[in-house]
TIVO-80187 format. One record per atom (N, C-alpha, C): atom name; residue number from 1; x, y, z. Coordinates in Angstrom, 1 decimal. Each point is the difference from the previous one (the first is absolute). Example, Ala and Ser with C-alpha at 12.3 -4.5 7.8 and 13.67 -1.06 7.14 Angstrom:
<atoms>
N, 1, 13.2, -5.7, 7.8
CA, 1, -0.9, 1.2, 0.0
C, 1, 0.9, 1.2, 0.0
N, 2, -0.4, 1.1, -0.7
CA, 2, 0.9, 1.1, 0.0
C, 2, -0.8, 1.1, 0.8
</atoms>
This chain:
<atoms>
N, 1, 0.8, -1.2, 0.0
CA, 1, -0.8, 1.2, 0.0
C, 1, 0.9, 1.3, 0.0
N, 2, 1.2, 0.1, 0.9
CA, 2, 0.8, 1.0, 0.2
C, 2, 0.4, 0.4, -1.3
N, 3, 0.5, -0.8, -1.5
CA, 3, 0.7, 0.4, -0.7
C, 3, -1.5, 0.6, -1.0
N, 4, -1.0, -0.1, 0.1
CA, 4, -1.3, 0.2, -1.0
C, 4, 0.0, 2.1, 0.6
N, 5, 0.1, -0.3, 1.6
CA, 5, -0.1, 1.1, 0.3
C, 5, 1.4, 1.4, -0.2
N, 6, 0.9, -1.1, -0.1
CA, 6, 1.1, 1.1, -0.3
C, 6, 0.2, 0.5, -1.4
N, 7, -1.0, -0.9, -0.6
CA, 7, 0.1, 0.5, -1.7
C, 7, -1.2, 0.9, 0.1
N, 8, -0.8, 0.1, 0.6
CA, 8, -1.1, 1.2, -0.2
C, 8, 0.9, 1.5, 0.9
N, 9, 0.2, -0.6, 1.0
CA, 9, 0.9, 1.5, 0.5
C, 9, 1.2, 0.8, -0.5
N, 10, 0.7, -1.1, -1.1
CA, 10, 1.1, 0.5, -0.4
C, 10, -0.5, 0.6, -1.3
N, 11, -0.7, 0.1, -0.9
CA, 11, -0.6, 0.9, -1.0
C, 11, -0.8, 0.8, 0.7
N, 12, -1.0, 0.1, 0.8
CA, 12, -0.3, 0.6, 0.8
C, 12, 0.9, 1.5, 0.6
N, 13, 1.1, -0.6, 0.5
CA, 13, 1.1, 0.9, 0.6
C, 13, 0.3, 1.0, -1.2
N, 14, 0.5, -1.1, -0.7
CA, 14, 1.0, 0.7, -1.5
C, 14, -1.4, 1.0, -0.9
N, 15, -1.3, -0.1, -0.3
CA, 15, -1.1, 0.7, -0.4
C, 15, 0.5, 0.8, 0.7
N, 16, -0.5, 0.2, 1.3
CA, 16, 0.2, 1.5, 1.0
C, 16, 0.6, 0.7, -0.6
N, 17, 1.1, -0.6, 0.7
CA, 17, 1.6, 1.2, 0.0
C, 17, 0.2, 0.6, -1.3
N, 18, -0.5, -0.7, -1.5
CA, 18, 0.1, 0.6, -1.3
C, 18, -0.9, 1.2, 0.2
N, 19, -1.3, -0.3, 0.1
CA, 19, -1.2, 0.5, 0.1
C, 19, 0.4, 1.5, 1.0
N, 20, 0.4, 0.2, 1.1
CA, 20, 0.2, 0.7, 0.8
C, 20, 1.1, 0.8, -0.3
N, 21, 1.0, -0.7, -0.8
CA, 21, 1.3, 1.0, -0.5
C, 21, -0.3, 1.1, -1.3
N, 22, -1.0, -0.8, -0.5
CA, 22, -0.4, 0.6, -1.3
C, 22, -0.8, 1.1, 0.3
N, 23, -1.1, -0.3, 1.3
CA, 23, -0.8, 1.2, 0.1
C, 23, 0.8, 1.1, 0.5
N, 24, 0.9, -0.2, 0.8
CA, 24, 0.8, 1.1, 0.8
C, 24, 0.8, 0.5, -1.0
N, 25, 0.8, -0.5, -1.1
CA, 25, 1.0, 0.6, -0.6
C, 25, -0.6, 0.7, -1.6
N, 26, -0.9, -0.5, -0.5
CA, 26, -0.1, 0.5, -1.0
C, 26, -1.9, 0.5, 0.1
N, 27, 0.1, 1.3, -1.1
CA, 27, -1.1, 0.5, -0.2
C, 27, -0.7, -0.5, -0.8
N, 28, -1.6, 0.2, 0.0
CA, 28, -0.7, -1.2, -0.6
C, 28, 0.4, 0.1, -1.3
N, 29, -0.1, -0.7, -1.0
CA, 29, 0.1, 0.6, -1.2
C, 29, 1.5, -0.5, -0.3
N, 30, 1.4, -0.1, 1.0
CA, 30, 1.2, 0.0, -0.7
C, 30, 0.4, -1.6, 0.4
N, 31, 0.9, 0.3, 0.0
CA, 31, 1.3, -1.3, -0.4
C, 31, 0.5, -0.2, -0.7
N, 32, 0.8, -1.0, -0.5
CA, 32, 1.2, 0.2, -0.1
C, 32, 0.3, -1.4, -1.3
N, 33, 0.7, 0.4, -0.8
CA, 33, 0.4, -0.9, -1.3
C, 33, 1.0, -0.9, 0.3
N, 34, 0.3, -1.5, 0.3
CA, 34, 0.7, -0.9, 0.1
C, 34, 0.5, -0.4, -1.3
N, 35, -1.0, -0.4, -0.8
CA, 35, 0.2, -0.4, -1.8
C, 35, -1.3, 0.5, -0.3
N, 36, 0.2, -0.1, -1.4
CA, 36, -0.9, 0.7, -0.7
C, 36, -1.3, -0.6, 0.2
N, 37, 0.1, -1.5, 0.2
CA, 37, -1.2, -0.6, 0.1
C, 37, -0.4, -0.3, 1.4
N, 38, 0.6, 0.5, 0.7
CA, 38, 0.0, -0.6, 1.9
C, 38, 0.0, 1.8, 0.5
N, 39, -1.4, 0.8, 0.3
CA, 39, 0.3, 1.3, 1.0
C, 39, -0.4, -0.5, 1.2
N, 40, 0.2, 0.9, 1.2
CA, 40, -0.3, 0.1, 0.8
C, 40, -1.3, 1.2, 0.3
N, 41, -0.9, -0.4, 0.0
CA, 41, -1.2, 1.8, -0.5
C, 41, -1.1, -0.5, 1.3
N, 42, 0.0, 1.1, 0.6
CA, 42, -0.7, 0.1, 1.7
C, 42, -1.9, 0.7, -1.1
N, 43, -0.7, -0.9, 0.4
CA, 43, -1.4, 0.1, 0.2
C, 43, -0.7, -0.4, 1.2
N, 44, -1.3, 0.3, 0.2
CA, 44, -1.0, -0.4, 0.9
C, 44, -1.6, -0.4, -0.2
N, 45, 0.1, -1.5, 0.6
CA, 45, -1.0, 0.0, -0.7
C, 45, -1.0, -0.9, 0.6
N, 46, -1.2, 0.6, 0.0
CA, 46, -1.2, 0.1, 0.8
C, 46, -0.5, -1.4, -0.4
N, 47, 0.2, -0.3, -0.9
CA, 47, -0.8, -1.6, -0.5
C, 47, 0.5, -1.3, 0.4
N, 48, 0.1, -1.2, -1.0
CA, 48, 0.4, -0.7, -0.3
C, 48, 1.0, -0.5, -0.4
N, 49, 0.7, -1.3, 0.2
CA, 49, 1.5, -0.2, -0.6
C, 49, 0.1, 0.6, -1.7
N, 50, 1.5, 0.6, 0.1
CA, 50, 0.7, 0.3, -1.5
C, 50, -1.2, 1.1, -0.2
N, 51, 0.0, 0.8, 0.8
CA, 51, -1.1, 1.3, -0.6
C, 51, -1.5, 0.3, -0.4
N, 52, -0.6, -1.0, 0.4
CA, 52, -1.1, -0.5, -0.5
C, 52, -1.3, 0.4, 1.1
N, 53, -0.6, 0.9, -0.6
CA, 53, -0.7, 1.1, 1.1
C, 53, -1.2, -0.8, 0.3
N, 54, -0.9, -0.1, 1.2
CA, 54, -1.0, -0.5, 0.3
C, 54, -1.3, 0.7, -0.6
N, 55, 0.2, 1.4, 0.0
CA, 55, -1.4, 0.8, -0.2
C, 55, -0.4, 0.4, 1.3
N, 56, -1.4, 0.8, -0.1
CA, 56, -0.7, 0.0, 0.8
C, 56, 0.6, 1.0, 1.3
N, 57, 1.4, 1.0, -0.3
CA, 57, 0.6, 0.6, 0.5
C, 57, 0.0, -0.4, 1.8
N, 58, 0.0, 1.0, 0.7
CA, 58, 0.5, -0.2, 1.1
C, 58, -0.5, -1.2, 0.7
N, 59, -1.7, 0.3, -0.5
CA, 59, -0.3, -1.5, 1.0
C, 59, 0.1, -1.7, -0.9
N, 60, 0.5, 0.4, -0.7
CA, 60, 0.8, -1.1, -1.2
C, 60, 1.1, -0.6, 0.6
N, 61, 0.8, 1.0, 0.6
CA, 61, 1.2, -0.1, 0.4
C, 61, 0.0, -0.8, 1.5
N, 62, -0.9, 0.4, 0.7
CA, 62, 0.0, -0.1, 1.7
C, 62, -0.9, -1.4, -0.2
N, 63, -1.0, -0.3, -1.2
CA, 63, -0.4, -1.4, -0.2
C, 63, 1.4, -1.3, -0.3
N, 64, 0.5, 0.9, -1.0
CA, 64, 1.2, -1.0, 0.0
C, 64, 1.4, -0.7, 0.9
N, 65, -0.1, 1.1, 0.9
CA, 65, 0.9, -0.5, 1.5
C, 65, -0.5, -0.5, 0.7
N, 66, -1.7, 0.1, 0.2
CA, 66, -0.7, -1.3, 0.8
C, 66, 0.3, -1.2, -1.5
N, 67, -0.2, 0.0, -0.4
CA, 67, 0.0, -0.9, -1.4
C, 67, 1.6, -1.3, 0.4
N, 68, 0.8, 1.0, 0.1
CA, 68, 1.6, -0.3, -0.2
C, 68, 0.0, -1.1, 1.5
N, 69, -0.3, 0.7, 1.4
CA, 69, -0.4, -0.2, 1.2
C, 69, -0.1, -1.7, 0.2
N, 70, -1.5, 0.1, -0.5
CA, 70, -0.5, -1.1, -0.2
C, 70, 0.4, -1.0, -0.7
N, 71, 0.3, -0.1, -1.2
CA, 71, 0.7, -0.8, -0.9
C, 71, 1.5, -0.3, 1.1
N, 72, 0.9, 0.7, 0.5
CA, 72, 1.2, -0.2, 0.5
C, 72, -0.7, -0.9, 1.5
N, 73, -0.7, 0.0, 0.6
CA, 73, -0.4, -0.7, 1.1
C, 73, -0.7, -1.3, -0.7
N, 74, -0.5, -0.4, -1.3
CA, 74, -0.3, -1.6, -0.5
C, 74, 1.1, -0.2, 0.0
N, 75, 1.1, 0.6, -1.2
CA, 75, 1.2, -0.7, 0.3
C, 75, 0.8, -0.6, 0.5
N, 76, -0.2, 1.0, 1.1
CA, 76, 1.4, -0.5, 1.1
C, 76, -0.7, -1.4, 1.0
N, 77, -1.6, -0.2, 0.1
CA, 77, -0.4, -1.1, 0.1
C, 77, 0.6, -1.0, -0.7
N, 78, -0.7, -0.2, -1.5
CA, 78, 0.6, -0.5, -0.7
C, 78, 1.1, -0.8, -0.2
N, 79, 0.9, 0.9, 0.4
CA, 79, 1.1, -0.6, 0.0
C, 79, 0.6, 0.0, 1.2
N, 80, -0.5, 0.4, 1.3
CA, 80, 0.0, -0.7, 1.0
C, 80, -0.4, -1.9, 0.2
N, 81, -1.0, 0.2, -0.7
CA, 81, -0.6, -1.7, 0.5
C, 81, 0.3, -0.5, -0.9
N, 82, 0.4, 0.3, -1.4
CA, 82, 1.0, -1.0, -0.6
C, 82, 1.5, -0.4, 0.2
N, 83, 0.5, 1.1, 0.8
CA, 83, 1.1, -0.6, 0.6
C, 83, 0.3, -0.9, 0.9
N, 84, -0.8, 0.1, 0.7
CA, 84, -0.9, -0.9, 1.2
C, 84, -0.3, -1.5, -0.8
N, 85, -0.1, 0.1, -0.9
CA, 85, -0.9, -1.1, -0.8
C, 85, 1.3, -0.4, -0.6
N, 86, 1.1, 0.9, -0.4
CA, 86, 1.1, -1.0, -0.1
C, 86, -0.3, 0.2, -1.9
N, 87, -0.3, 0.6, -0.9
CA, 87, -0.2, 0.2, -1.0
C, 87, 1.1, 0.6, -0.7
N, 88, -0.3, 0.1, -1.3
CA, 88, 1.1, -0.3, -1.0
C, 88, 1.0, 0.9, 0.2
N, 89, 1.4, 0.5, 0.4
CA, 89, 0.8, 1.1, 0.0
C, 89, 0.1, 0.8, -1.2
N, 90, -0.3, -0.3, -1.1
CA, 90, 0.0, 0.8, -0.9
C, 90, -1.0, 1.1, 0.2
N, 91, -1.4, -0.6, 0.1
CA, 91, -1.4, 0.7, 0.0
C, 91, 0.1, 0.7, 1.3
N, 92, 0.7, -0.1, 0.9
CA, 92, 0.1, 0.5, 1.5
C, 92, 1.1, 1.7, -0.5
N, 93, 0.8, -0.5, -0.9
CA, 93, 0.9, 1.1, -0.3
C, 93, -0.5, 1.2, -0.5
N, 94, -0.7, -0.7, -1.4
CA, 94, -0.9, 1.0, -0.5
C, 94, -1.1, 0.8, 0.7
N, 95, -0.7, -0.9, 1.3
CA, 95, -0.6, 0.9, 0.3
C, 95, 0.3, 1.0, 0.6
N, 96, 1.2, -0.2, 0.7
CA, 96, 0.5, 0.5, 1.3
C, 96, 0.5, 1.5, -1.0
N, 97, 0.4, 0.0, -1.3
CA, 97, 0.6, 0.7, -0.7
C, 97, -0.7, 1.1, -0.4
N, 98, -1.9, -0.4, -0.3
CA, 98, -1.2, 0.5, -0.4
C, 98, -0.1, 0.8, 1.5
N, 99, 0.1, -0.8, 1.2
CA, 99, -0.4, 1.0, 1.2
C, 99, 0.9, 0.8, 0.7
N, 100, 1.3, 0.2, -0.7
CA, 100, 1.0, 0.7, 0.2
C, 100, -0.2, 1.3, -0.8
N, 101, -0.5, 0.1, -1.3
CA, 101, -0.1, 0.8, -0.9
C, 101, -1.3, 0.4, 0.4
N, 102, -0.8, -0.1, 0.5
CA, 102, -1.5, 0.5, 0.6
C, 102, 0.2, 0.7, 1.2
N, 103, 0.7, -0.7, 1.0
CA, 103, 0.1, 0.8, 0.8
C, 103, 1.0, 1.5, 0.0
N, 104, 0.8, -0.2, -1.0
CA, 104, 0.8, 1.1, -0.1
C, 104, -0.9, 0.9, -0.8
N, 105, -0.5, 0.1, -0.8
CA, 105, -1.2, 1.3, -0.6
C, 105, -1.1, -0.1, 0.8
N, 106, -0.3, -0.9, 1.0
CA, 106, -1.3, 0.9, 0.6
C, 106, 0.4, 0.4, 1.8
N, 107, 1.8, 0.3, 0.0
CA, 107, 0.5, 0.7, 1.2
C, 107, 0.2, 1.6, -0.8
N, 108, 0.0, 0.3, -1.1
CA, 108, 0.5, 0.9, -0.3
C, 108, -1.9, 0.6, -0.4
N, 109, -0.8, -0.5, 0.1
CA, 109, -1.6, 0.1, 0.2
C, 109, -0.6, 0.6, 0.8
N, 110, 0.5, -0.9, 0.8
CA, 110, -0.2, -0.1, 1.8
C, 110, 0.6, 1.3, 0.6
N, 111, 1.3, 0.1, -0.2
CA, 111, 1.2, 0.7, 0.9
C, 111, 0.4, 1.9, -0.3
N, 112, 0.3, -0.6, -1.4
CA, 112, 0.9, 0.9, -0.9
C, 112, -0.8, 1.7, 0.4
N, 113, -1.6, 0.1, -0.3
CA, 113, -0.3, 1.1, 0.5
C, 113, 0.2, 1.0, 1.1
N, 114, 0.1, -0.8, 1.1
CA, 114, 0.5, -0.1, 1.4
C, 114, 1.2, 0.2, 0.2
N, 115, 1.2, -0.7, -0.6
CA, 115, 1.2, 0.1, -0.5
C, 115, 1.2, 1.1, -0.1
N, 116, -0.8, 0.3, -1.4
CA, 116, 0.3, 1.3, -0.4
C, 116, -0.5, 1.5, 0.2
N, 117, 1.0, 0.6, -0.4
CA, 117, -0.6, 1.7, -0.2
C, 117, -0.9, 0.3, -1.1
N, 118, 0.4, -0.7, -1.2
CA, 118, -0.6, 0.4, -1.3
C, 118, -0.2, -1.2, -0.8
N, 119, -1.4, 0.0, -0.6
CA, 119, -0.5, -1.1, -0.9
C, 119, -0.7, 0.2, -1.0
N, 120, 0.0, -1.1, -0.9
CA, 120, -1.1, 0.6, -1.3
C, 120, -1.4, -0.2, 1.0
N, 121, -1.1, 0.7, 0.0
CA, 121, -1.4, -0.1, 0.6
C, 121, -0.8, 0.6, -1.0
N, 122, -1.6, -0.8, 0.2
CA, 122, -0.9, 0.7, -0.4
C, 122, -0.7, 1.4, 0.1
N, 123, -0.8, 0.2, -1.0
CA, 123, -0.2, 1.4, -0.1
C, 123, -1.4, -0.4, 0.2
N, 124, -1.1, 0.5, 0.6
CA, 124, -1.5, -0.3, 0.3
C, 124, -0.7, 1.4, -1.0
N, 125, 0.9, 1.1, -0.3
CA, 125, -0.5, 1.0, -0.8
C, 125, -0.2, -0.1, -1.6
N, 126, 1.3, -0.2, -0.2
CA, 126, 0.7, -0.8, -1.4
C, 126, -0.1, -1.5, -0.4
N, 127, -0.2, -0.8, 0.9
CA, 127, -0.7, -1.1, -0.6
C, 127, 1.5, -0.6, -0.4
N, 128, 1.3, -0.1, 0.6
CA, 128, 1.1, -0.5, -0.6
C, 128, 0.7, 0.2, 0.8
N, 129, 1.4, -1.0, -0.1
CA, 129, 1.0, 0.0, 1.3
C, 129, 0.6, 1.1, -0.5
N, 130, 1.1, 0.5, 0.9
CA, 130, 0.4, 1.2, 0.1
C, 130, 1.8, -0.1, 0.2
N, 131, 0.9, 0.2, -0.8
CA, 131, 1.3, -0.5, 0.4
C, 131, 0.8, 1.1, 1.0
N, 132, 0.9, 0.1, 0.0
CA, 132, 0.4, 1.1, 1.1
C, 132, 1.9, 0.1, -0.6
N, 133, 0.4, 1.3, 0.9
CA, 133, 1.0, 0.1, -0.5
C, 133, 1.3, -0.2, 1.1
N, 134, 1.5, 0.0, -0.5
CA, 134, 0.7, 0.0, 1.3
C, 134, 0.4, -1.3, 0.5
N, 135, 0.5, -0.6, 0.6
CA, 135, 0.3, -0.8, 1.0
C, 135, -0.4, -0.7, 1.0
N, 136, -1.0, -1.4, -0.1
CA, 136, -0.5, -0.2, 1.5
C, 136, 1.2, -0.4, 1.3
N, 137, -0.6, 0.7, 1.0
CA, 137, 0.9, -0.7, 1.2
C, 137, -1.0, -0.7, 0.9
N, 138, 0.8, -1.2, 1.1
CA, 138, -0.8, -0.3, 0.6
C, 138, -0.7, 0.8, 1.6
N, 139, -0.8, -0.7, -0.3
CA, 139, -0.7, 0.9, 1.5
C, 139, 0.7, -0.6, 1.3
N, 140, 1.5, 0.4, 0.2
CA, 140, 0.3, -0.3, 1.5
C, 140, -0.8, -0.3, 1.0
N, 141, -1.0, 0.8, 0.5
CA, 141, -0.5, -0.1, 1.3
C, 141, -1.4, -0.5, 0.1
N, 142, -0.2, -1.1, -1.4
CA, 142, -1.1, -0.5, -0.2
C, 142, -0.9, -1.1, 1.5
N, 143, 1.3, 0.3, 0.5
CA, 143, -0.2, -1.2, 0.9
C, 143, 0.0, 0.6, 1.4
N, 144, 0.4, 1.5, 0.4
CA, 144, -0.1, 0.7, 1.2
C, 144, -1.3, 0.7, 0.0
N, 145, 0.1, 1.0, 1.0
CA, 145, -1.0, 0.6, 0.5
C, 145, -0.5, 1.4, -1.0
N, 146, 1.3, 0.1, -0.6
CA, 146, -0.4, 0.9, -0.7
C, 146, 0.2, 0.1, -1.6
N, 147, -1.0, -1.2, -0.3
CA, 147, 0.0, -0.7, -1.1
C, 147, -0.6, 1.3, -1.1
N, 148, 0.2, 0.1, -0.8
CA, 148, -0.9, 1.0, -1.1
C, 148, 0.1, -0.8, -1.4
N, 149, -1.4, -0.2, -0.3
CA, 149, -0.5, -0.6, -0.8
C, 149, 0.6, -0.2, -1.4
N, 150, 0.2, -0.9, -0.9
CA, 150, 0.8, -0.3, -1.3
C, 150, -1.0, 0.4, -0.9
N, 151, -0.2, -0.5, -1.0
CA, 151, -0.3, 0.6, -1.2
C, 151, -1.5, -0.6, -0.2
N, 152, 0.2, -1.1, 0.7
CA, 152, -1.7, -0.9, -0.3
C, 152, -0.7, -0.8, 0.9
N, 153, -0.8, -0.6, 0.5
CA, 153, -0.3, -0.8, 1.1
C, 153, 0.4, -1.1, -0.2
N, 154, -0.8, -0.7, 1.1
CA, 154, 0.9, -1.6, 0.1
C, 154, -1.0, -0.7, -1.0
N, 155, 0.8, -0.8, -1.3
CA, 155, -0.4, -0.6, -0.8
C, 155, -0.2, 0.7, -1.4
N, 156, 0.3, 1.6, 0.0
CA, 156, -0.3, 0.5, -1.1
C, 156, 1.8, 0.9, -0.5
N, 157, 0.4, -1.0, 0.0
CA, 157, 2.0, 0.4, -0.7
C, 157, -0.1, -0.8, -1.4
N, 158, 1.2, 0.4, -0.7
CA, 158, -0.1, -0.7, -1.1
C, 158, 1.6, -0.6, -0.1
N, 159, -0.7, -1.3, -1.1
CA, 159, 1.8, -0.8, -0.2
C, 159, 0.9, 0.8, -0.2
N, 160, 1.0, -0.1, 0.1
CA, 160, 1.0, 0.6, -0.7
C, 160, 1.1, -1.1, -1.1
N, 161, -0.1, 0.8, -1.0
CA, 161, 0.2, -1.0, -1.6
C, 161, 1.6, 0.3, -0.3
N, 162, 0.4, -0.7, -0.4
CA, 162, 1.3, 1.1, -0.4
C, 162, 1.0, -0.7, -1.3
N, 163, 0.1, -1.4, -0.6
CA, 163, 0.3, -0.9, -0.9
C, 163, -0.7, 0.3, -1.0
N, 164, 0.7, 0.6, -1.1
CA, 164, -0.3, 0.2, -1.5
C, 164, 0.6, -0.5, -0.9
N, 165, -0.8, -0.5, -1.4
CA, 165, 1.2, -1.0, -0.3
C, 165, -0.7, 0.2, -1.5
N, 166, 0.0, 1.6, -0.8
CA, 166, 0.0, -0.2, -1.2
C, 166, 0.9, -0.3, -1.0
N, 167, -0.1, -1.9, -0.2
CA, 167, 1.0, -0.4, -0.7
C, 167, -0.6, 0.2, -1.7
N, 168, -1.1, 0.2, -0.5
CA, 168, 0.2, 1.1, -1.3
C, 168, -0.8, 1.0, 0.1
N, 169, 1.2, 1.2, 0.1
CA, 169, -1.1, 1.1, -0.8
C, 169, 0.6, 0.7, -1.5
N, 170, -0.6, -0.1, -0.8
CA, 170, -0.7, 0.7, -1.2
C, 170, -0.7, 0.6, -0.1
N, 171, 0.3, 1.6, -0.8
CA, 171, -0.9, 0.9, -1.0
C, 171, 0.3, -1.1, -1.3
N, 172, -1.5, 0.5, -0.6
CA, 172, 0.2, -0.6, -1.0
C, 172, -0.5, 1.7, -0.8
N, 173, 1.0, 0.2, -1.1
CA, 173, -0.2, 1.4, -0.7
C, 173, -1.9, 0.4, -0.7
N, 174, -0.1, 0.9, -0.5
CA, 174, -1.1, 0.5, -0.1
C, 174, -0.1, -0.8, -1.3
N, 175, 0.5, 0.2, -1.0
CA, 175, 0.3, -0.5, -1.0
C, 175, -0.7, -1.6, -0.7
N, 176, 0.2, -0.4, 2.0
CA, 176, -0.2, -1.8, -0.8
C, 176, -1.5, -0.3, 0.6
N, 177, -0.9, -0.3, -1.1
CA, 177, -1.7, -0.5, -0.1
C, 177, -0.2, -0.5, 1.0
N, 178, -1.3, 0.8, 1.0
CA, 178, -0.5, -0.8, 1.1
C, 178, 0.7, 0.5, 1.0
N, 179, 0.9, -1.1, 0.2
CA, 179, 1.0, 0.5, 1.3
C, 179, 1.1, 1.6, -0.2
N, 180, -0.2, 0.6, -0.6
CA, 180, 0.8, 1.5, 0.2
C, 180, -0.3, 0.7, 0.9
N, 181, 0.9, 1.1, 0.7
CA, 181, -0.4, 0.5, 1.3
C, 181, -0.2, -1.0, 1.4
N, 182, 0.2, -1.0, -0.2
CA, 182, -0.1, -0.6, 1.5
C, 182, 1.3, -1.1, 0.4
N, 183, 0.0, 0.2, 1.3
CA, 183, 1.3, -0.4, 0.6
C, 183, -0.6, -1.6, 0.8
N, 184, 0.5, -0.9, -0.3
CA, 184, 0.2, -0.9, 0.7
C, 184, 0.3, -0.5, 0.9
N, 185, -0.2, -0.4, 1.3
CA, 185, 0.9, -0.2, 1.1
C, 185, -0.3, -1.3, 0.8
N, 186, 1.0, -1.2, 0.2
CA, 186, -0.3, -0.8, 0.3
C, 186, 1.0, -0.5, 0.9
N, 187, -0.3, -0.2, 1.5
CA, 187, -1.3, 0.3, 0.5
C, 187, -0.2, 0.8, 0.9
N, 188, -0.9, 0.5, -0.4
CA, 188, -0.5, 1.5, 1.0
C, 188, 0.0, -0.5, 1.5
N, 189, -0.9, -0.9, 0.4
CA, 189, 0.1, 0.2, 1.7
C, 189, 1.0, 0.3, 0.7
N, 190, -0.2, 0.7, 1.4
CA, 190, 1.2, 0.0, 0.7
C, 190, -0.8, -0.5, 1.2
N, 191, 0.9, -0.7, 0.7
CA, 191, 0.0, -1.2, 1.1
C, 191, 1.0, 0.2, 0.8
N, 192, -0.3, -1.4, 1.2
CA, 192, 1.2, 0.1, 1.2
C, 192, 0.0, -1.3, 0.3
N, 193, 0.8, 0.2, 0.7
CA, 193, 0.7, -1.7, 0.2
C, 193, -1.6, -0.9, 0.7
N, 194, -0.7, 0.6, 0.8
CA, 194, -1.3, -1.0, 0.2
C, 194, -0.3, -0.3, -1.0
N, 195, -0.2, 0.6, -1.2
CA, 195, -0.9, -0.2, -0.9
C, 195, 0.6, -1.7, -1.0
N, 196, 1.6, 0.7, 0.0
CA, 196, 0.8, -1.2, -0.5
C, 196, -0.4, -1.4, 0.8
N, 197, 0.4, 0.3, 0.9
CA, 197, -0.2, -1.5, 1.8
C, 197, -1.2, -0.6, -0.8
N, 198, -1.0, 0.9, 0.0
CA, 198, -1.8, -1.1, -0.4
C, 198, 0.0, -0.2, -1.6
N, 199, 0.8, 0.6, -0.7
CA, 199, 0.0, -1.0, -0.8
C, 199, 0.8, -1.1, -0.5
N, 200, 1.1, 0.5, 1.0
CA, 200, 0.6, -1.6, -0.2
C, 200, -0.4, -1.5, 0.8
N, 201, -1.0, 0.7, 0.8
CA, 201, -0.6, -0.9, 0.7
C, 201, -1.4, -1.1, -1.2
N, 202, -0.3, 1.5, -0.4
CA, 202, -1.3, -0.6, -0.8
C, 202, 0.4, -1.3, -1.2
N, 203, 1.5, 0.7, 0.1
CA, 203, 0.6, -0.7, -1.8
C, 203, 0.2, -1.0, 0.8
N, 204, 0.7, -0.2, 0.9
CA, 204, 0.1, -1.7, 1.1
C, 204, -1.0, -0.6, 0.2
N, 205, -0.9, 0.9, 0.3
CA, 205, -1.3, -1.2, 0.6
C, 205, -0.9, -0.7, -1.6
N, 206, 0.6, 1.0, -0.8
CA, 206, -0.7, -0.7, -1.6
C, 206, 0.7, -1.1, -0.1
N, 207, 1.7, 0.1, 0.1
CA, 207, 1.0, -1.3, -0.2
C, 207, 0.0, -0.9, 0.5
N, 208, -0.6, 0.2, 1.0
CA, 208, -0.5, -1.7, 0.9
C, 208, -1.3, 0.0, 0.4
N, 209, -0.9, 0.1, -0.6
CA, 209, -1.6, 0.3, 0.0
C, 209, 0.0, -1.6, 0.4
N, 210, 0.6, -0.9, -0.8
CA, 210, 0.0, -1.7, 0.4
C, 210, 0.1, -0.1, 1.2
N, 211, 0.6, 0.7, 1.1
CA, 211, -0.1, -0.2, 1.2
C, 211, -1.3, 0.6, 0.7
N, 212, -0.6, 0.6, -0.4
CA, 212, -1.0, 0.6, 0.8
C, 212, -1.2, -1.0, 0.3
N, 213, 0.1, -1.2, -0.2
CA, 213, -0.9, -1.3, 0.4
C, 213, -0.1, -0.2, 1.4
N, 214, 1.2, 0.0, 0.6
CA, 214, -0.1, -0.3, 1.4
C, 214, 0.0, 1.4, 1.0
N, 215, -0.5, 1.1, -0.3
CA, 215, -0.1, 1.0, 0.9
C, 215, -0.9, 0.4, 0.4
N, 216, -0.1, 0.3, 1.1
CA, 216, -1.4, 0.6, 1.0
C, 216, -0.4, 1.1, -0.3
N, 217, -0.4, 0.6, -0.3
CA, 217, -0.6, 1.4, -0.5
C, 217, -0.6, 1.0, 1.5
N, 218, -1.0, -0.8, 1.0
CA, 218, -0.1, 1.1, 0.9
C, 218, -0.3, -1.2, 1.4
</atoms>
């Protein structure tokens, strides 16, 4: 059981600390060019994994972290009483992998508001999130007596994304029929290492789907 749990805490840890270096050092919007095809580019984002917005604005949002909540407490059942049960180590990895990448985007849900000084938040006037400028820092004294409030309540922060990886982009000139004037880019999303963790879990648990015969479900 100990080593199922050290794989969830150790992407866990490593999510954070990226997640938390990124918000503090760079402004939303920037980062930083590795290779042409590999940036580092700081977003925030109110939705779903790889950018993928839920709708339904703020209470879209605050539905989705009960959403996140819930789904991360079947899991960790899940694969609590299959461990227990002694079930396949492969399918035990993957999940452990799936509830390591869950839990790291729905602390940054949960927390990050609270957190921080500055966050992307909704607008109740404008009907749209609202980005901000500058530098978040953290809220030192979130935890004393003379705590002053972060940027959003509890449950209403957003991921923080920061893995871009347009390995092609192309203009294609005006010139050429149909496709003239538009730029190609593949692929647009930008992500964070949770996002990576659940899918490589998802692509495991497809790889040995043959094992999922002998597991307990709840």
């Amino acid at each position: 059981m100990k080593k199922y749990f050290l794989i969830i805490f150790s992407f866990l840890l490593i999510d954070q600390i990226l997640k938390i270096y990124v918000k503090t050092h760079f402004e939303l919007g920037g980062g930083i060019s590795i290779f042409p095809f590999f940036q580092i580019c700081f977003v925030e984002n109110p939705g779903m994994a790889y950018g993928i917005h839920f709708g339904f604005g703020y209470h879209g949002k605050i539905f989705l972290s009960l959403l996140r909540f819930f789904l991360i407490f079947l899991i960790f059942i899940f694969l609590y009483k299959n461990i227990k049960k002694g079930s396949s180590k492969y399918l035990m990895i993957s999940i452990s992998l799936i509830l390591s990448g869950s839990m790291g985007n729905f602390l940054d849900s949960a927390l990050y508001g609270l957190l921080f000084d500055k966050g992307t938040v909704y607008s109740q006037e404008y009907h749209k999130w609202i980005s901000y400028f500058g530098i978040s820092k953290i809220n030192s004294n979130i935890f004393s007596l003379n705590y002053t409030r972060g940027y959003a309540p509890f449950m209403g922060g957003c991921v923080v994304d920061m893995f871009y990886f347009p390995i092609i982009d192309i203009y294609f000139p005006c010139w050429i029929p149909f496709f003239g004037g538009y730029n190609f880019k593949f692929f647009k999303p930008v992500f964070n290492l949770s996002d990576i963790v659940i899918s490589i879990g998802v692509f495991l648990l497809f790889i040995f789907k043959h094992k999922m015969k002998d597991i307990k479900i709840l």
